[in-house]
PQR file with spaces between the fields and no chain letter, atoms N, CA, C, O and H, PARSE charges and radii, in Angstrom:
ATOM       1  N    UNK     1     -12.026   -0.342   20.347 -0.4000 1.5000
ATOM       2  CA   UNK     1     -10.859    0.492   20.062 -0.0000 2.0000
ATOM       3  C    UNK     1      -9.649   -0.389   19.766  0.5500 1.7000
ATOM       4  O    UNK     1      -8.760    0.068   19.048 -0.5500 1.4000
ATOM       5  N    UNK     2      -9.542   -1.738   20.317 -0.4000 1.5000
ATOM       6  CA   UNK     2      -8.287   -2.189   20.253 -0.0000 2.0000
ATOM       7  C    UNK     2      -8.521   -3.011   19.075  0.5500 1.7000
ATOM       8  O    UNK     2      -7.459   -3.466   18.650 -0.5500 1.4000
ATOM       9  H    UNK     2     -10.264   -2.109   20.901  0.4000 1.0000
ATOM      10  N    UNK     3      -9.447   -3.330   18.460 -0.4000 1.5000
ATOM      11  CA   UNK     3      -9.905   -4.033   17.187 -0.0000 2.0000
ATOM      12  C    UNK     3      -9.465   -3.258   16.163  0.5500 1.7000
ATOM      13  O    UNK     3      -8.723   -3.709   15.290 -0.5500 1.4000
ATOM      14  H    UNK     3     -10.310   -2.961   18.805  0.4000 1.0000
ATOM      15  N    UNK     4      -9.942   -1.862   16.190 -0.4000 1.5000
ATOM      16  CA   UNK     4      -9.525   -0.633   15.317 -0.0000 2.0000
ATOM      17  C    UNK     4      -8.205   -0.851   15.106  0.5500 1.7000
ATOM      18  O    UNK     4      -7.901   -1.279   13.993 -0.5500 1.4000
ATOM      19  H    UNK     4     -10.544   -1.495   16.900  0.4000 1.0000
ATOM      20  N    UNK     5      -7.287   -0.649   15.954 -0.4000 1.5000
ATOM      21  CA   UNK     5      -5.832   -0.340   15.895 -0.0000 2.0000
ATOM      22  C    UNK     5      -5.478   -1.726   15.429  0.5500 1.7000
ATOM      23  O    UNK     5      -5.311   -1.784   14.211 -0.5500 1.4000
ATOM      24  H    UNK     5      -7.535   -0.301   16.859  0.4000 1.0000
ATOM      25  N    UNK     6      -5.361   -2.561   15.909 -0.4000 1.5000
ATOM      26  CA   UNK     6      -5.060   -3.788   15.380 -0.0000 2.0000
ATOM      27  C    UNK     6      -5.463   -3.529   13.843  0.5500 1.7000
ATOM      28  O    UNK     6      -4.562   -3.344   13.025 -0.5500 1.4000
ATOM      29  H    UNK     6      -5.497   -2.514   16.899  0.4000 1.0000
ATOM      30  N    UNK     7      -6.427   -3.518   13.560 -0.4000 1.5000
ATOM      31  CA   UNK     7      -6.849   -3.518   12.125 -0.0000 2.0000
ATOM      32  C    UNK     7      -5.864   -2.586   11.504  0.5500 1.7000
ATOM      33  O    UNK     7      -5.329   -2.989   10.471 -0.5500 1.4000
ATOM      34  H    UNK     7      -7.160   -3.668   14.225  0.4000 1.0000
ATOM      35  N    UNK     8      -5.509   -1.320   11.988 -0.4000 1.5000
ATOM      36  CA   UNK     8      -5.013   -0.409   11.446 -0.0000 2.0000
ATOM      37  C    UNK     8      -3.585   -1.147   11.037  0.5500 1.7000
ATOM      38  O    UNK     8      -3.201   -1.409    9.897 -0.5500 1.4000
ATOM      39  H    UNK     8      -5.944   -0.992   12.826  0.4000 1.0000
ATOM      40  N    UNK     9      -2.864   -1.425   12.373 -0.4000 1.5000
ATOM      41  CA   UNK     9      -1.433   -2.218   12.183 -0.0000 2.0000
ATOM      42  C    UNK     9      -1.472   -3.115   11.066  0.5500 1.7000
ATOM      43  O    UNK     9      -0.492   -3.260   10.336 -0.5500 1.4000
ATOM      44  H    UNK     9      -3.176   -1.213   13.300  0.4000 1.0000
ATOM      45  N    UNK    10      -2.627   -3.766   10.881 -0.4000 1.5000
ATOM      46  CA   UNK    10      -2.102   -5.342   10.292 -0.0000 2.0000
ATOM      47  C    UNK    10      -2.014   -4.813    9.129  0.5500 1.7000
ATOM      48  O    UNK    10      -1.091   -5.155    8.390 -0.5500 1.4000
ATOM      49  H    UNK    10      -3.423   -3.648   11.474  0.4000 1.0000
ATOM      50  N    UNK    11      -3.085   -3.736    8.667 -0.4000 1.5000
ATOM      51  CA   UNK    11      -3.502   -3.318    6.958 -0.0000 2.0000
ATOM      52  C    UNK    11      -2.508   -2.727    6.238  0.5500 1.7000
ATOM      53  O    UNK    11      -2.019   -3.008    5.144 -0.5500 1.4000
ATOM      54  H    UNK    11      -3.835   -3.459    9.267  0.4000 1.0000
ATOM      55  N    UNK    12      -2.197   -1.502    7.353 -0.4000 1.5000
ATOM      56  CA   UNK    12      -1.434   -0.081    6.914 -0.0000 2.0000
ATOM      57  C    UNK    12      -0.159   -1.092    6.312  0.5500 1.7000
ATOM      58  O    UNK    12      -0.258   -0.960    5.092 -0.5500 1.4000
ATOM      59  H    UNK    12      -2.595   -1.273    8.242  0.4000 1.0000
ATOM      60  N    UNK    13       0.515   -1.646    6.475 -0.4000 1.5000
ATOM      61  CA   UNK    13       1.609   -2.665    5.481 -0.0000 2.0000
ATOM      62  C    UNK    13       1.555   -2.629    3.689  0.5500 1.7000
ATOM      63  O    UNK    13       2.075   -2.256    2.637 -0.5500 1.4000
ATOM      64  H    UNK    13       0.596   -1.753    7.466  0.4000 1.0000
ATOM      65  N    UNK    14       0.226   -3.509    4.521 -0.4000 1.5000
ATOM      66  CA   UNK    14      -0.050   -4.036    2.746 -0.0000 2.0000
ATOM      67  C    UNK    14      -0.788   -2.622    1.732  0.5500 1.7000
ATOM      68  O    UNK    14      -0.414   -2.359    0.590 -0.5500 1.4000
ATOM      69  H    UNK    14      -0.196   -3.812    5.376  0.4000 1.0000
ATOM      70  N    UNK    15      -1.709   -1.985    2.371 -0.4000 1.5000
ATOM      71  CA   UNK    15      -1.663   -0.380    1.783 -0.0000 2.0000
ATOM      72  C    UNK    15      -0.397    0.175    1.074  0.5500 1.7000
ATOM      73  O    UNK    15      -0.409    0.511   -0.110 -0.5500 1.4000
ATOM      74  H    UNK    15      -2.013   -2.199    3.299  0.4000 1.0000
ATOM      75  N    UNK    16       0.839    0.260    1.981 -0.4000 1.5000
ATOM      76  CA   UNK    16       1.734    1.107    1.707 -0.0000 2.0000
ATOM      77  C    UNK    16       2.667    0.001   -0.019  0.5500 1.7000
ATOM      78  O    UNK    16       3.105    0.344   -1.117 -0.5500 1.4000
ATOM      79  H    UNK    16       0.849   -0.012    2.943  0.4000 1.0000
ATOM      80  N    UNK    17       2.564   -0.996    0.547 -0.4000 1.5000
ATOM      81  CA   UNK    17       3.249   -2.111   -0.584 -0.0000 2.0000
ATOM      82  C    UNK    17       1.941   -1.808   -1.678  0.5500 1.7000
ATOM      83  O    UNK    17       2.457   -1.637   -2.782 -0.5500 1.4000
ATOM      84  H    UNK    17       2.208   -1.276    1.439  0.4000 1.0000
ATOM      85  N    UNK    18       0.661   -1.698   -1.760 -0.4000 1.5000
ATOM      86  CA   UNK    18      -0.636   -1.891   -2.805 -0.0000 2.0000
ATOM      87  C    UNK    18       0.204   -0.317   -3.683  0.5500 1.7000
ATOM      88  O    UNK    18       0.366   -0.161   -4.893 -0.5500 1.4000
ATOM      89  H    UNK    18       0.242   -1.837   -0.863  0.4000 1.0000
ATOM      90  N    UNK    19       0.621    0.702   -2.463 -0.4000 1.5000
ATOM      91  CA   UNK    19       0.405    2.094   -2.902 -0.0000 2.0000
ATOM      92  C    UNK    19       1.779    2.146   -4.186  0.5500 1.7000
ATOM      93  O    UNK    19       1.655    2.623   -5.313 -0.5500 1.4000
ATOM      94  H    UNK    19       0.488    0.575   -1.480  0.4000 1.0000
ATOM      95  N    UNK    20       3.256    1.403   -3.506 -0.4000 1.5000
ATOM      96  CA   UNK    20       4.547    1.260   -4.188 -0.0000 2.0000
ATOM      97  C    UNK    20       4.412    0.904   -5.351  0.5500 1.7000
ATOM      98  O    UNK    20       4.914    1.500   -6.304 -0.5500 1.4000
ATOM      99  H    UNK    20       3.356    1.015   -2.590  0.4000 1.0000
ATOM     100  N    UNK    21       3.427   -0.539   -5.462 -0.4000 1.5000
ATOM     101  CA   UNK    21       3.404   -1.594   -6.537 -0.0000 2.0000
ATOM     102  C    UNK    21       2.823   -0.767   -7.735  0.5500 1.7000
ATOM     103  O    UNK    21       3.031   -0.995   -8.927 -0.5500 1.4000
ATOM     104  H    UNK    21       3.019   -1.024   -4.688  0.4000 1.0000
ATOM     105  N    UNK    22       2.040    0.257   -7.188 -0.4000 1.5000
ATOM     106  CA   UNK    22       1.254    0.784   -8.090 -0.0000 2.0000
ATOM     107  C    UNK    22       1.717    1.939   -8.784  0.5500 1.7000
ATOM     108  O    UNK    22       1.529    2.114   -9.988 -0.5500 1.4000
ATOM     109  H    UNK    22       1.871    0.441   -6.219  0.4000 1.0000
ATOM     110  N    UNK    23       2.432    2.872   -7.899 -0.4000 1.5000
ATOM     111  CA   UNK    23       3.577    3.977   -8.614 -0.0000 2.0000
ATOM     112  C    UNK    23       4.612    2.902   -9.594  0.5500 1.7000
ATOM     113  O    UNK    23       4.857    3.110  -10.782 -0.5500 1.4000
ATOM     114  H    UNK    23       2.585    2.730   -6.921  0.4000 1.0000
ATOM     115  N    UNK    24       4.953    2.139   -9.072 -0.4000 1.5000
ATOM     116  CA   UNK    24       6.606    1.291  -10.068 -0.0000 2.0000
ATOM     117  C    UNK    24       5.130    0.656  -11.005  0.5500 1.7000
ATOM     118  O    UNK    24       5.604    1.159  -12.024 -0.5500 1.4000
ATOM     119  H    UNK    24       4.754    1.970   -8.106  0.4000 1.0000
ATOM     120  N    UNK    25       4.133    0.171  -11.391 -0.4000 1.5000
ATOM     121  CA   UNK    25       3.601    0.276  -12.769 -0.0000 2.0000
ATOM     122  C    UNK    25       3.132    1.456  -13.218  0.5500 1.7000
ATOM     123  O    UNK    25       3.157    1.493  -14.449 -0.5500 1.4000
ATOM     124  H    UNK    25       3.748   -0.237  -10.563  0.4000 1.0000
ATOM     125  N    UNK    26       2.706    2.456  -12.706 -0.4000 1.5000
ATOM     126  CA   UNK    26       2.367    3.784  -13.372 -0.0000 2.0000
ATOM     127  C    UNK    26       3.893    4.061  -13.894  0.5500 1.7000
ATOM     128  O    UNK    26       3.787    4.360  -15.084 -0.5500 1.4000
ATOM     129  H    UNK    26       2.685    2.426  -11.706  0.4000 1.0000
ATOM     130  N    UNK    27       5.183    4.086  -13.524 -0.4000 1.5000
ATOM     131  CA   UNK    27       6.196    4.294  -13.678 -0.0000 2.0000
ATOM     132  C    UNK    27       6.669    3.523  -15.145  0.5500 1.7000
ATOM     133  O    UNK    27       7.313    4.155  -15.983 -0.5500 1.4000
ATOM     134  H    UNK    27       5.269    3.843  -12.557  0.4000 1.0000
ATOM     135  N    UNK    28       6.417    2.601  -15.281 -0.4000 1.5000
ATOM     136  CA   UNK    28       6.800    1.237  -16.225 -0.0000 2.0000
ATOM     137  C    UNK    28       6.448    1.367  -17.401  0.5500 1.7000
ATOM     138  O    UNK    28       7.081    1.077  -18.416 -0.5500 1.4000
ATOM     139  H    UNK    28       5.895    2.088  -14.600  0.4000 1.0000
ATOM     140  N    UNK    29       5.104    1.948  -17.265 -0.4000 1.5000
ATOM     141  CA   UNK    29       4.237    2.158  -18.381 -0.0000 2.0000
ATOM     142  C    UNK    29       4.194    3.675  -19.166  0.5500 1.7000
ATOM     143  O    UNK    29       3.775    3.742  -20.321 -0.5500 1.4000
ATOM     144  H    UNK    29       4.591    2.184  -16.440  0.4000 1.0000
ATOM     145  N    UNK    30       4.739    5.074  -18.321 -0.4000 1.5000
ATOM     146  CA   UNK    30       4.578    6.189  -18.651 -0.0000 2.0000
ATOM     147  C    UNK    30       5.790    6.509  -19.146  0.5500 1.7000
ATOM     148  O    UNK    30       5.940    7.264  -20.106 -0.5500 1.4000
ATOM     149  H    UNK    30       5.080    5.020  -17.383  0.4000 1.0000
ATOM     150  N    UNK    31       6.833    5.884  -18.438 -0.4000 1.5000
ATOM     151  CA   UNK    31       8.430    6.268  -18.193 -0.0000 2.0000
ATOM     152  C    UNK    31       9.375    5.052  -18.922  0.5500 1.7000
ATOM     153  O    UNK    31      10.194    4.755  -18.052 -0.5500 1.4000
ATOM     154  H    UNK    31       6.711    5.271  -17.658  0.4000 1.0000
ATOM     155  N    UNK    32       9.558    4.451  -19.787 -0.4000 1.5000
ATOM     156  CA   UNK    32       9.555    3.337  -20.673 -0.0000 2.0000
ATOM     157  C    UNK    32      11.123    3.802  -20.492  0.5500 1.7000
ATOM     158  O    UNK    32      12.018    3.196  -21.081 -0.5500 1.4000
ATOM     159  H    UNK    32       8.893    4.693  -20.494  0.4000 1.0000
C-alpha cells in the first residue's frame, strides 16, 4: 500500500505537466 501511494505522489506531477503540455500543443496547432 505504501509503494502504491508513493507511486501515486511521485507520478501524478508529471501526468498533470504530460496532460498541460499536451492541451498548449493541441492549442498551437488548432488555434494558430
Amino acid at each position: 500500500d505504501d509503494y502504491f501511494e508513493i507511486a501515486v505522489r511521485k507520478w501524478t506531477p508529471f501526468r498533470n505537466l504530460r496532460q498541460e503540455f499536451i492541451t498548449a500543443v493541441v492549442r498551437a496547432i488548432f488555434m494558430p
